[in-house]
C-alpha positions in Angstrom: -4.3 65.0 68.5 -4.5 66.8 64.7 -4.1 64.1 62.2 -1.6 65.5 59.4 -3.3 65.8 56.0 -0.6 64.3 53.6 -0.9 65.3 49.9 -3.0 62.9 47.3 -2.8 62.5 43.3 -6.8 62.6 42.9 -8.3 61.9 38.9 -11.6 63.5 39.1 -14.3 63.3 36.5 -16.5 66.0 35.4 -14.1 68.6 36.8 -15.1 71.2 34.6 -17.9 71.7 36.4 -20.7 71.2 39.1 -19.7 68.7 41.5 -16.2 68.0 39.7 -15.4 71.8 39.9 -16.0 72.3 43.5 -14.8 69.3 44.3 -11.2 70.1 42.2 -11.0 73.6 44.1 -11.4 72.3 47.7 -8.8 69.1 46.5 -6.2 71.8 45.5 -7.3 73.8 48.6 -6.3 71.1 50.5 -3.2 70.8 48.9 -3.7 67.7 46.5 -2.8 67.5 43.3 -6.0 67.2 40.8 -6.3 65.3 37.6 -9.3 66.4 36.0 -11.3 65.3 32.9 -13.7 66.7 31.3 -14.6 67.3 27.7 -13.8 71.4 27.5 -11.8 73.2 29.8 -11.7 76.3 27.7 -14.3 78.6 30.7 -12.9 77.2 33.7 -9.1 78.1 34.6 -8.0 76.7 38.5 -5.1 78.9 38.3 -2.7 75.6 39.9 0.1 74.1 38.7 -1.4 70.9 40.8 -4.3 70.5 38.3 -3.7 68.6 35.3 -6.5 69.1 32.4 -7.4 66.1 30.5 -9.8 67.3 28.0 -11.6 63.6 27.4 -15.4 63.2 26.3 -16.5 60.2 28.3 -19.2 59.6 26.4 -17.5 58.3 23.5 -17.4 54.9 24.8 -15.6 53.0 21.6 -12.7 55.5 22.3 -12.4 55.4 26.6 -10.2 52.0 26.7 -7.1 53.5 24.9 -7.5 56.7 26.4 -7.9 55.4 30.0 -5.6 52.9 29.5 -2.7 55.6 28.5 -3.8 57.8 31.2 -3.3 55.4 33.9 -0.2 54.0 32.0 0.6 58.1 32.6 -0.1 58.8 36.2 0.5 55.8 38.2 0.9 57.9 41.3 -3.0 58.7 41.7 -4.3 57.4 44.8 -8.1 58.3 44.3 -10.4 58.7 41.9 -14.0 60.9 42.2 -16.2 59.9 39.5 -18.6 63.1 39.5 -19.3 63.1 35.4 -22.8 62.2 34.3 -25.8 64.1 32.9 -29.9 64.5 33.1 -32.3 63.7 30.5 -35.7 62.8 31.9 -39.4 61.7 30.2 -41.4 59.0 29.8 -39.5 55.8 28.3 -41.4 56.1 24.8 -39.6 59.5 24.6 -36.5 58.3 24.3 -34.8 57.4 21.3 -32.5 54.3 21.3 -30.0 56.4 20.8 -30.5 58.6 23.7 -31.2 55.3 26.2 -27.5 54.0 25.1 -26.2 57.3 25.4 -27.4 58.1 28.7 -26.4 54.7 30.7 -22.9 55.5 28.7 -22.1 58.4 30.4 -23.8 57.8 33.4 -22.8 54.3 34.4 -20.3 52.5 31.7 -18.0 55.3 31.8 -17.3 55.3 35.5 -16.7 51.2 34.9 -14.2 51.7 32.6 -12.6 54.6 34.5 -12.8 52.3 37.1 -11.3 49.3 35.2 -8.5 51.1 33.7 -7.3 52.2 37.4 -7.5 49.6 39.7 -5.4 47.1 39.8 -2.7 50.0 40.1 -5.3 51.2 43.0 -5.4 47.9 44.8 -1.5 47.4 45.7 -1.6 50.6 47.2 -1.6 50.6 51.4 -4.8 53.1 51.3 -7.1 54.7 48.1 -10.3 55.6 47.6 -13.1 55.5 44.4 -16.0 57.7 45.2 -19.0 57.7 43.3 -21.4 60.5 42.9 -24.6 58.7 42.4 -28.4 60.3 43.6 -31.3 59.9 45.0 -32.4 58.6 41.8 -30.8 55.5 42.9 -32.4 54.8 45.9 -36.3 55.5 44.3 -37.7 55.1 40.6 -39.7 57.9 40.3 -41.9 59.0 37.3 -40.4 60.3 33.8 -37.1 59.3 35.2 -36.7 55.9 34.3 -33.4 55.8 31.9 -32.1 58.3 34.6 -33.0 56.0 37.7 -31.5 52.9 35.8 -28.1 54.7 35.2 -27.8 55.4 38.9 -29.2 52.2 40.1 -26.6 50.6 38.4 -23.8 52.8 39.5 -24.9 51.8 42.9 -24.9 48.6 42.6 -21.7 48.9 41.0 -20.1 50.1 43.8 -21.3 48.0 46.5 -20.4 44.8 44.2 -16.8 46.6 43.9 -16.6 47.0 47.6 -16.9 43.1 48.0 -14.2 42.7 45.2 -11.6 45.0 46.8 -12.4 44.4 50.3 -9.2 42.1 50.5 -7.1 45.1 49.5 -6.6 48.9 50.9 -9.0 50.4 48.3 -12.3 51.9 49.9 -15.2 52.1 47.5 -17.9 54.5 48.8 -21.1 56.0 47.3 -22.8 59.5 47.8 -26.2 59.8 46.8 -27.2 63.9 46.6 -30.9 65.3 46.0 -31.1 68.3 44.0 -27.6 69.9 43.5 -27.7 74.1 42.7 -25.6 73.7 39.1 -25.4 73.8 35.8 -27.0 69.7 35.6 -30.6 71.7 35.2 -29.5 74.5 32.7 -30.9 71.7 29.9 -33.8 70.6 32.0 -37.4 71.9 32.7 -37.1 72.2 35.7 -35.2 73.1 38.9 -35.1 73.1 42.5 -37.2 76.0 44.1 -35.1 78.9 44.8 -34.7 79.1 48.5 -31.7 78.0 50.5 -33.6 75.0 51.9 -34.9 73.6 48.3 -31.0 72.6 47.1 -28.0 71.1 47.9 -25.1 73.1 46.9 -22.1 71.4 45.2 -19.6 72.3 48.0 -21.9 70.4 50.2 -21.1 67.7 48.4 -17.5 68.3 48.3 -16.9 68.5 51.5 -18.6 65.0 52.1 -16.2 63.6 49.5 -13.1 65.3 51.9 -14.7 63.6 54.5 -14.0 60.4 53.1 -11.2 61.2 51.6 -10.1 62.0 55.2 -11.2 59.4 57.0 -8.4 56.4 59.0 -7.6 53.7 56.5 -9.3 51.7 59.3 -12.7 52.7 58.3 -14.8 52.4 55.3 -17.7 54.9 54.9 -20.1 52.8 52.5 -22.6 54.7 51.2 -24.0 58.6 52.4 -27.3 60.4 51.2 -27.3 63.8 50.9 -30.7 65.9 51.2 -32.1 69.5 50.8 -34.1 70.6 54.6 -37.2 70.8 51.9 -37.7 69.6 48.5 -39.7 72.2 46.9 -39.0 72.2 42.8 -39.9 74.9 40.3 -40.5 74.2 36.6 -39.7 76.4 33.7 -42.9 77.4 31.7 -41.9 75.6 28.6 
């Protein structure tokens, strides 16, 4: 028997690109209607009157409460939220600035917590919704000049599976994906990259299809947690 797809308000961070931006396009493929933020929409135009741009820098952490809080105030209708923002900076801890350590757990972790915040109690009265994570495989390892970056996703992880326990009461699915190397623009900034073969990356619609997946899934059955990896992990670095 074909299960009917019926149509979802999803709020998706980072939509502007990587993850976010493939993930938008296959929502609104799909027929969903998209909320997207992201801090500059101005280069990527989804050509639907089912996405709604929400230019909003989630970085600026002293200015997320009011602005979240208005936005869900706004769209009371969204069922699911993908929290796909986040960013790269790696190096040994003594390279970091205290500047860029706050930063960097900002976006990366504190963010999603206050998107998260803002949203659920409207979330939890609902019959069935969903909060997907995009964390890595940074979570699930420390690893060498990555320890800010490790942090930040360790403690989106454990986030999420403490939120699961809270809202396990309620028809809200929390669930976690945890990707190796994606093909975007995350290492544009970075010195490195993974090796250029098809077998080296994961590609962000790899990714979004995992989140339809769960997206799709019976009310019934929660998918936890998924990790995502390239067939090889072969990495290329720029000679900088």
């Amino acid at each position: 028997m074909t299960m009917t797809r019926q149509s979802r308000t999803i709020l998706i961070s980072g939509a502007s690109s990587g993850i976010g931006r493939a993930t938008s396009e296959l929502m609104l493929q799909n027929g969903h209607r998209v909320i997207g933020i992201g801090r500059d929409f101005s280069k990527c135009d989804f050509n639907s009157d089912r996405f709604n741009a929400v230019e909003m820098d989630l970085g600026d952490i002293k200015a997320l409460p009011d602005q979240l809080t208005a936005l869900a105030k706004q769209h009371p209708e969204v069922d699911a939220i993908i929290n796909c923002a986040g960013q790269g900076r790696f190096g040994s801890l003594e390279e970091f600035s205290y500047k860029q350590i706050y930063k960097l757990m900002d976006l990366n972790f504190t963010s999603h917590a206050f998107v998260c915040r803002a949203f659920i109690p409207q979330l939890k009265k609902l019959k069935h919704s969903n909060i997907i994570f995009i964390g890595s495989e940074a979570a699930l390892e420390g690893t060498q000049k990555g320890s800010i970056y490790c942090a930040s996703k360790f403690a989106l992880r454990g986030f999420a599976q403490a939120l699961r326990q809270e809202c396990s009461g309620s028809g809200l699915h929390i669930s976690i994906i945890n990707p190796g190397m994606v093909k975007t623009e995350f290492f544009d900034q970075l010195n490195f990259a993974p090796g250029v073969d098809s077998t080296n990356f994961i590609e962000a619609a790899d990714v979004a299809n995992t989140i339809n997946m769960i997206l799709d899934s019976r009310p019934g059955t929660v998918i936890d947690e998924i990790n995502l990896s390239p067939l090889k992990k072969v990495v290329k670095f720029n000679n900088t």
